[in-house]
C-alpha positions, 0 to 999 in steps of 0.5 A, a space after each residue: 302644718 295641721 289643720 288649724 281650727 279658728 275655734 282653737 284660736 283666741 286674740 286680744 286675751 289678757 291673763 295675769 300669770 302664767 298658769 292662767 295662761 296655760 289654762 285658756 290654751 288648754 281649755 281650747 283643747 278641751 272644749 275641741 274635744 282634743 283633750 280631757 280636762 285632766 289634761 289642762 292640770 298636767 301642762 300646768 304641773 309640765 310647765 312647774 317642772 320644767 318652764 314651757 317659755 321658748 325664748 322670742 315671746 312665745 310658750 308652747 304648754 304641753 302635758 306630762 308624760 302621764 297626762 297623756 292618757 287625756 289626749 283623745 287626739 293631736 291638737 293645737 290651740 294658740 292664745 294671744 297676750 298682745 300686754 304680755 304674760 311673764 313665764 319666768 321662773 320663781 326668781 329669774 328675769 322676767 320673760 314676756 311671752 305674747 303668744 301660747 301654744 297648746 299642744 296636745 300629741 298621741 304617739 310624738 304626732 306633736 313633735 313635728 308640729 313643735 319643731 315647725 312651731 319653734 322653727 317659725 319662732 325663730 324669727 322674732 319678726 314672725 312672733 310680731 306679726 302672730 302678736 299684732 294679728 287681729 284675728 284668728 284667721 291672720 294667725 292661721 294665715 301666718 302658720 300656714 305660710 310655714 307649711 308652705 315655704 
């Protein structure tokens, strides 16, 4: 997996919806310089389309076709909610999520990084441990481990 940068990590986060969610995890993307800000309002408009919830507690925002023109480089950012967001849509049941990951890919770079991530989720119990993580390093600890295996 790429390198993870605790500086792109945060733990312990509360938000009370799913935009405000999305907007932590792409404000790490912006303040790593990975993307513009402009970026941050195209995994907001992705996430309205079409939702970002991946099943297993986890969400994985990401830009619209156009809002690729602000990725500067291929980055990830991870944002823990241990209460929970709830990314349902408008009138489904409700979807708790507990762990988000922003993804911000130049030429399908992030592709692979999506299919490690959601192979890594697969297994609830993983998503468990990435959501009792204390701090940034336990969370790139568990990632690693993917690369790894």
């Amino acid at each position: 997996m790429m390198n993870l940068d605790k500086n792109m990590i945060l733990v312990n986060q509360q938000a009370a919806n799913q935009e405000e969610a999305i907007k932590l995890a792409g404000k790490l993307l912006v303040d790593g310089g990975i993307a513009q800000p402009e970026y941050v309002n195209s995994m907001i408009e992705r996430n309205t389309d079409v939702s970002t919830y991946m099943g297993n507690f986890i969400a994985i925002p990401h830009g619209t076709e156009d809002g690729k023109k602000f990725i500067k480089k291929t980055g990830i950012s991870v944002v823990q909610f241990p209460d929970g967001v709830n990314f349902s849509d408008q009138n489904g049941e409700e979807q708790l999520v507990t762990v988000v990951f922003g993804i911000a890919g130049i030429n399908g770079e992030h592709l692979n990084l999506l299919s490690q991530i959601a192979l890594f989720c697969s297994d609830v119990e993983n998503v468990v441990r990435l959501a009792d993580a204390q701090k940034p390093e336990d969370i790139i600890n568990l990632l690693q481990e993917v690369h790894e295996s």
